[in-house]
N, C-alpha and C positions, 0 to 999 in steps of 0.2 A: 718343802712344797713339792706335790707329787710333778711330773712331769708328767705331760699328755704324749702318749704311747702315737706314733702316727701309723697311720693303716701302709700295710705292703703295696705293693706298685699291683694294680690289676693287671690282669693277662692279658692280652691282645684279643680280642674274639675272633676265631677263625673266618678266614676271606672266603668268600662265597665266589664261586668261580660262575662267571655267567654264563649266557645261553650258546653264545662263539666260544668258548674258551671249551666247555662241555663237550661240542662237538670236534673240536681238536682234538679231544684227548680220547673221544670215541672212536675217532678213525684210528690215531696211531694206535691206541689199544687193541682196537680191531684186525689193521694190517700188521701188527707183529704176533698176533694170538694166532689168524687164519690165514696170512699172507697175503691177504686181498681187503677188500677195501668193503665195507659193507653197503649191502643194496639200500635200494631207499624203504622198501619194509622195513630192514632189519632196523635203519634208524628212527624211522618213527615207533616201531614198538620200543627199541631200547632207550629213546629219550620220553617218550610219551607225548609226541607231538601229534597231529592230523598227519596224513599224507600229504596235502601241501604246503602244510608246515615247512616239515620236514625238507620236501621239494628246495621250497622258498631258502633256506636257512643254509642245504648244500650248496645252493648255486652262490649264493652271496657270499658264500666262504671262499666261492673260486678253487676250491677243491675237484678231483674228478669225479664225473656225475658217474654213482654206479651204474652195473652192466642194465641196461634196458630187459634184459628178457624176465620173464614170470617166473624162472624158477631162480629160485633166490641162493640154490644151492647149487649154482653155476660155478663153476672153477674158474677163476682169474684166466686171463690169455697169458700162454708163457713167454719168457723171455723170448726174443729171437738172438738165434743163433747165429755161426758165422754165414753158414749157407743162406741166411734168410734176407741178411744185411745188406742193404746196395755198396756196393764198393767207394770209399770215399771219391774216385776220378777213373775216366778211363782207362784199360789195363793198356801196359806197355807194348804187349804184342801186337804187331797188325791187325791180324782177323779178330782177336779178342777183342779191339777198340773196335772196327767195324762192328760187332756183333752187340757190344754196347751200347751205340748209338742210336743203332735197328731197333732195340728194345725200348730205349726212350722216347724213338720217334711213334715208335706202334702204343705209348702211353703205358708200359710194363715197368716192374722194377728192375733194372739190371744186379739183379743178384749174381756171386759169384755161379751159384748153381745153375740160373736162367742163361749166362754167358756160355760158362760149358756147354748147356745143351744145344743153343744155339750155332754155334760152333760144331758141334756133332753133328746137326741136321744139316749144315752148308755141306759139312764133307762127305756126309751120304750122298747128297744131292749131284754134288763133283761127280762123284766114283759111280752114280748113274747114268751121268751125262757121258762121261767116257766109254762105258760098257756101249750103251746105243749107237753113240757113234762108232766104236771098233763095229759093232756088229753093219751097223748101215756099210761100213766099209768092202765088208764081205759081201755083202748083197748087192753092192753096186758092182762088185767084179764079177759075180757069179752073172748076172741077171740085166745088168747094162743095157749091151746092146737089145734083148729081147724087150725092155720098158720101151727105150725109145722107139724102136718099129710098135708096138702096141698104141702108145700113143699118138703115132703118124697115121696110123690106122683108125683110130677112133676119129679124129681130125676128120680125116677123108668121108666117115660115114655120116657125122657128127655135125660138121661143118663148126663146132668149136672143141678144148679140149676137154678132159676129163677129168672130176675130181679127182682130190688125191686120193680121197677115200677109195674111189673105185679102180686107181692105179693099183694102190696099194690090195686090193681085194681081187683083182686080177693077176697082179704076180705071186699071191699067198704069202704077203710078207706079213710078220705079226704087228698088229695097229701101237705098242708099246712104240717102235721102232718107226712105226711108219714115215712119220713127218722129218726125222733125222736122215731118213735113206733118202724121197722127194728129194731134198735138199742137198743131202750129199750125190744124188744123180744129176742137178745144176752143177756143185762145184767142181764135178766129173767131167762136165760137155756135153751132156746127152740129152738135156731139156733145157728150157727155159722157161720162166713164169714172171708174172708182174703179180701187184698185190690184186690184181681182177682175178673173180669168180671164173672158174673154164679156162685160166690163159695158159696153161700149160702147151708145152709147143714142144716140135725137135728142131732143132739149129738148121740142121742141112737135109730134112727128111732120109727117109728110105736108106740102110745101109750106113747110116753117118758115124763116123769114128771119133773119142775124144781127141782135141788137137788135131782134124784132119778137116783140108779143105772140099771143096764143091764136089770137085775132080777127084776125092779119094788121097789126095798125095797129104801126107802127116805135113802140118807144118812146123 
């Protein structure tokens, strides 16, 4: 008696990958072919979807939404670098952690490169602030006594003092420096000023020396 032959095992029908899985394998295929991620043209023409299909279907995947701009053949944003990187915490040095701070408080990244520069412009800043005061220093030796009698002199015609401006515009000192000298001619003896408009003053009028009394005598 014949035996009944049994039929082979069928083959699995291949798994049809669906509409999420599609676009999974479109991006990674994408960003290892181009390096970048593709726009959302590029995925509605490449899936065959509408545009807000396509929209709909990235965003759902919680994938990053490609680059917004129109041209499709926009180059990826590159890595950032060290320079670009905010520092995990404040640097160890003083002025570099002050300069950190300054940047986070002015709402900037403190990048190592932003700290440097930051840093560099303090120190400029320093080495200016020094230069006007040496020089106010000379002009207050040179020119002293002539400010104060100028200004006791305006006083007297005036009945108040004179800006600084026009101190400074009377002795021909340069206006970079101006407000350094003013001020270094207070810490001299030779004037006095309040925060008022015009209060510029001389201590002892007419002939006044620094550190000298009414009568002339140094004290």
């Amino acid at each position: 008696m014949a035996t009944k032959l049994s039929r082979p095992p069928a083959k699995p029908a291949p798994a049809t990958l669906g509409p999420e899985d599609q676009l999974k394998r479109l991006l990674a295929d994408w960003r290892r072919r181009e390096g970048r991620l593709p726009t959302l043209a590029e995925v509605s023409a490449a899936m065959g979807w509408a545009p807000e299909e396509a929209r709909r279907r990235v965003a759902a995947l919680g994938a990053r939404r490609p680059d917004k701009s129109t041209d499709d053949r926009a180059p990826a944003r590159p890595e950032q670098g060290p320079e670009q990187k905010e520092a995990t915490g404040p640097p160890a040095d003083r002025v570099a952690r002050a300069a950190w701070y300054a940047l986070r408080r002015e709402g900037h990244t403190p990048t190592e490169a932003a700290v440097r520069g930051r840093v560099a412009t303090w120190a400029e800043s320093k080495a200016a602030r020094k230069t006007r005061a040496e020089r106010a220093r000379q002009l207050v030796e040179a020119d002293g006594a002539r400010a104060a009698e100028w200004v006791r002199a305006w006083r007297a015609e005036h009945g108040e003092g004179p800006l600084w401006s026009e101190l400074c515009a009377a002795m021909g000192w340069p206006r970079r420096v101006g407000e350094a000298t003013v001020r270094a001619l207070r810490d001299a003896g030779w004037v006095t000023f309040t925060k008022e408009t015009r209060s510029l003053d001389v201590p002892c009028g007419a002939g006044h020396q620094p550190g000298a009394g009414t009568d002339g005598t140094v004290l």
